[in-house]
N, C-alpha and C positions, 0 to 999 in steps of 0.2 A: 461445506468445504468446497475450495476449488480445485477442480480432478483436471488432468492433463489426461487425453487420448493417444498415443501415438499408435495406428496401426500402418502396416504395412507387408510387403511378402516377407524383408530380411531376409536374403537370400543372395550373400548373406549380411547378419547385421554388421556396422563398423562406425565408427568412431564419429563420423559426418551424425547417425541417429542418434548417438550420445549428446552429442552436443549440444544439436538441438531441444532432447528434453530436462538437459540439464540448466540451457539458457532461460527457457520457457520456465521451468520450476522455479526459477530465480526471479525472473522481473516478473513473475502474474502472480507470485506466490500463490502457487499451488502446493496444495497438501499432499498428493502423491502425483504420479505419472503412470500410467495404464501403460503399461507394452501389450498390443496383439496383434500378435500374427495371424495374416490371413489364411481361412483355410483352402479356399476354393478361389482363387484370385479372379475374376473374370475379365478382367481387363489382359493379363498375361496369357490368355488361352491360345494364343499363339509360338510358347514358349514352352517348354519342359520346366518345371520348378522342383526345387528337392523339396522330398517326404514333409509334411509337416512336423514329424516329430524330430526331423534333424532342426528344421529350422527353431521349433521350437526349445529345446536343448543350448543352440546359439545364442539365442535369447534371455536363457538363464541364466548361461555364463556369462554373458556380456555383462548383464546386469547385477549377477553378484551381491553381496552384501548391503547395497543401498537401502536402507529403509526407504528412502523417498521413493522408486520404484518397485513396481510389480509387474508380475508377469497373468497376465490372465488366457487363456486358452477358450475362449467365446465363441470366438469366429470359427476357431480350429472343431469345435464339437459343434456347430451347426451345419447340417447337411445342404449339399448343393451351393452355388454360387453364395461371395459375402458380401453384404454392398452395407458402406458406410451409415448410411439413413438408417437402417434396419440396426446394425451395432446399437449407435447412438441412444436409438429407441428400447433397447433391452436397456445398456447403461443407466438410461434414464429411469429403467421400474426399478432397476437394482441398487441404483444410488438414490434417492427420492430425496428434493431440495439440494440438492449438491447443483453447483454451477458447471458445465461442461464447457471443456475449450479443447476443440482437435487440431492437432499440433500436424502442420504439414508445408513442404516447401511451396518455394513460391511458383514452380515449375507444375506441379498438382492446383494450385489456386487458379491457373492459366485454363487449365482443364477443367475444375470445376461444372461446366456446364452440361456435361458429358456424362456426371454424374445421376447415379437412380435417385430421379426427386430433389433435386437442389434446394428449392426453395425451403422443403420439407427441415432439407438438413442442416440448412445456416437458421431454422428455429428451435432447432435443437440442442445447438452447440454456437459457442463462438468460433473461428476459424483463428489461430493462432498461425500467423504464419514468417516463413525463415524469412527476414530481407537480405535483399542481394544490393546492399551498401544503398544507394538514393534509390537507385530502380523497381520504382512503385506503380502499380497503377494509381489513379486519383480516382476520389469517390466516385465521377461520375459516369467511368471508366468499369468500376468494377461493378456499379448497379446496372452496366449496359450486358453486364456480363448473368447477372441474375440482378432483379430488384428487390434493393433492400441490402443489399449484401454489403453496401460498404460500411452501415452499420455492425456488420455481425465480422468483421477484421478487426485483428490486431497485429500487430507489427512485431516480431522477434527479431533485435538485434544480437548478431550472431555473424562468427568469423565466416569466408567464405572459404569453405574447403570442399575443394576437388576431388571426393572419392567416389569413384561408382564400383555398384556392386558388379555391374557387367564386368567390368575390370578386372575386379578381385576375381572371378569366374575362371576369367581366364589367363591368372596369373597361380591358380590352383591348378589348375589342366595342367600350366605348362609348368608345375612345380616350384615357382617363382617364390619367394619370399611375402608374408602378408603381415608381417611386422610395421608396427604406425601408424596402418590402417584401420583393423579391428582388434580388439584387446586378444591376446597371447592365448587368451583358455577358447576363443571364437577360433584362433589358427592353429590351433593344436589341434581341437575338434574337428576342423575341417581336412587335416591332414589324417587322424587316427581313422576316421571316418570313409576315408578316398573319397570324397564328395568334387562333384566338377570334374570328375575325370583324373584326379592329380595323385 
């Protein structure tokens, strides 16, 4: 089978990560789509993050009835910091001969090098990533980035929408409306819940 990855904090999730792993399920025909939230984000340790079991919760909801997604909580029951390479490589005992492809924008692909063990992880997974309309790096652009790596991209074509979670944050704090952003059961949640201050 080919398994879609999508992790990330979701924090919270909205409509922009639908998208994406609904686009990605479509043109790579993948048999499901993995949601996991991280538990111990290291990259945000500069930030406050809500509980993982709110986020996780979000996550349900959002996704809902979909057979083509799931929610796995991996990252969330591993102790201490969650780094990508290391998922992938659990994924990989737990799925055996399934094809992996991790579903991430193209703003994270930029980043990529920053990551624990790159090289490790574009052998692990293909990199499935969101395009921003032409604005591509070229192969030899992206193997300057890691080597080898423009082999291990693919290209999601995919609308471009403007939601950041930072946003939604602070459109919860200041009680704002999160309608059209993330699905109605993720802003009810976030409202029953006073999450963000709101």
């Amino acid at each position: 089978m080919r398994l879609g990855v999508l992790g990330g904090t979701f924090d919270p999730v909205h409509h922009g990560h639908l998208v994406l792993a609904e686009r990605a399920r479509e043109q790579l025909k993948l048999g499901k789509v993995l949601w996991l939230p991280a538990g111990d984000p290291w990259r945000k340790a500069d930030r406050q993050v809500a509980a993982a079991k709110h986020r996780v919760e979000m996550v349900r909801r959002a996704i809902g009835g979909s057979g083509e997604f799931e929610l796995s909580t991996l990252e969330i029951e591993r102790e201490g910091p969650t780094y990508t390479v290391d998922t992938l490589a659990a994924l990989g005992d737990q799925y055996p001969g399934d094809e992996l492809f991790f579903l991430l924008g193209q703003d994270a692909l930029e980043d990529v090098l920053n990551w624990r063990d790159p090289e490790r992880l574009i052998a692990l997974a293909t990199l499935a990533v969101a395009a921003r309309g032409e604005e591509r790096r070229s192969p030899a652009a992206l193997d300057r980035l890691v080597p080898g790596l423009s082999g291990r991209v693919t290209w999601i074509e995919m609308p471009h929408l403007e939601i950041s979670a930072t946003e939604l944050r602070q459109r919860a704090a200041a009680g704002q409306s999160l309608r059209y952003v993330t699905p109605d059961a993720v802003a009810t949640y976030i409202r029953e819940q006073r999450l963000y201050g709101g």
